[in-house]
N, C-alpha and C positions, 0 to 999 in steps of 0.2 A: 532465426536470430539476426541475421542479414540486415532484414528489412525493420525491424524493429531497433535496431542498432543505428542506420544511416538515417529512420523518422525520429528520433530522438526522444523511444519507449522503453529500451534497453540502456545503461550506461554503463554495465560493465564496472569493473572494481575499482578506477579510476587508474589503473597503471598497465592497460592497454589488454587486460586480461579477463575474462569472463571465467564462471565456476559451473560449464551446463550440464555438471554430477553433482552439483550441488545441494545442500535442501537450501529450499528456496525461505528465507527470513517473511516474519511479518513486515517488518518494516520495507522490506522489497517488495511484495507483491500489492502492498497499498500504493509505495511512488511508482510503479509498473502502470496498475489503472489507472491511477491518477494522470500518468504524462498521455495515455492512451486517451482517455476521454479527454482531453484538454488539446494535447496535441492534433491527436488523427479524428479523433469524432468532432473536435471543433463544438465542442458541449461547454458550458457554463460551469467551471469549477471552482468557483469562488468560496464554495462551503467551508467555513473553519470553526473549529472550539480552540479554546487554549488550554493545551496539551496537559500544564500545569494545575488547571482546576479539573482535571477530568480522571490521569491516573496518579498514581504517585508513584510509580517510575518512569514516569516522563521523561527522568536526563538518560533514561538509558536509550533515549531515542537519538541515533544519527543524525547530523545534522544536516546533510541531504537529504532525509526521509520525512523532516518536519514538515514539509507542504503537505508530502501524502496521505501521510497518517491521522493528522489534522483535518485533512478532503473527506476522508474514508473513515473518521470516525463521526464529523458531522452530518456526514449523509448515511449512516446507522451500514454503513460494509462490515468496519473494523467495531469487533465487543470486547472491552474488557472482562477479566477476570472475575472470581466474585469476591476477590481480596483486593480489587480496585486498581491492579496492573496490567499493564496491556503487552508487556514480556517479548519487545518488540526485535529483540535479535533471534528468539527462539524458531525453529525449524518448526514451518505447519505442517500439520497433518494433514495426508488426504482428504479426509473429512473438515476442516476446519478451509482449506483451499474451494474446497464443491461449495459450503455455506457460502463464503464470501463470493463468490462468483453468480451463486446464486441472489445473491442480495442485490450483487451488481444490476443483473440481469432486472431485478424486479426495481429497485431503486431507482438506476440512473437509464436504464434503458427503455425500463416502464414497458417488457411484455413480457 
């Protein structure tokens, strides 16, 4: 957490305090790779959709998480729902964290 925290990949809840018993949010683990690939891999993360044509609970996305989410849903990481919401405060699953990491891997790391 350290080191993720001082490269500016971690930010913590904004009030000096971190959750690492937490479940980890959608909308967290997208601005996570996102500041990750952008920041420390020095990778091209200019990808965006606009949020608003894409789910329809868009406004329940943070308004620090709109790069990410945006990143990581135009580079195909983050999928909506099949009711068209992307449920972006909801706790991932195991399984829905391995996909997305997996996508990463295949998506933006390309192996």
């Amino acid at each position: 957490m350290l080191w993720c925290t001082e490269n500016g990949i971690f930010e913590g809840y904004g009030n000096g305090k971190f959750g690492p018993m937490d479940a980890v949010t959608r909308e967290q683990l997208a601005a996570v790779l996102y500041r990750y690939t952008e920041k420390y891999l020095d990778m091209d993360a200019s990808s965006r959709v606009v949020l608003k044509d894409v789910y329809r609970d868009y406004e329940k996305i943070s308004r620090w998480a709109e790069d990410g989410m945006s990143w990581a849903s135009a580079t195909g990481l983050m999928e909506g729902y099949p009711d068209g919401t992307v449920r972006p405060r909801n706790g991932e699953k195991r399984s829905e964290i391995a996909a997305m990491f997996h996508r990463y891997c295949v998506n933006i790391l390309d192996v």
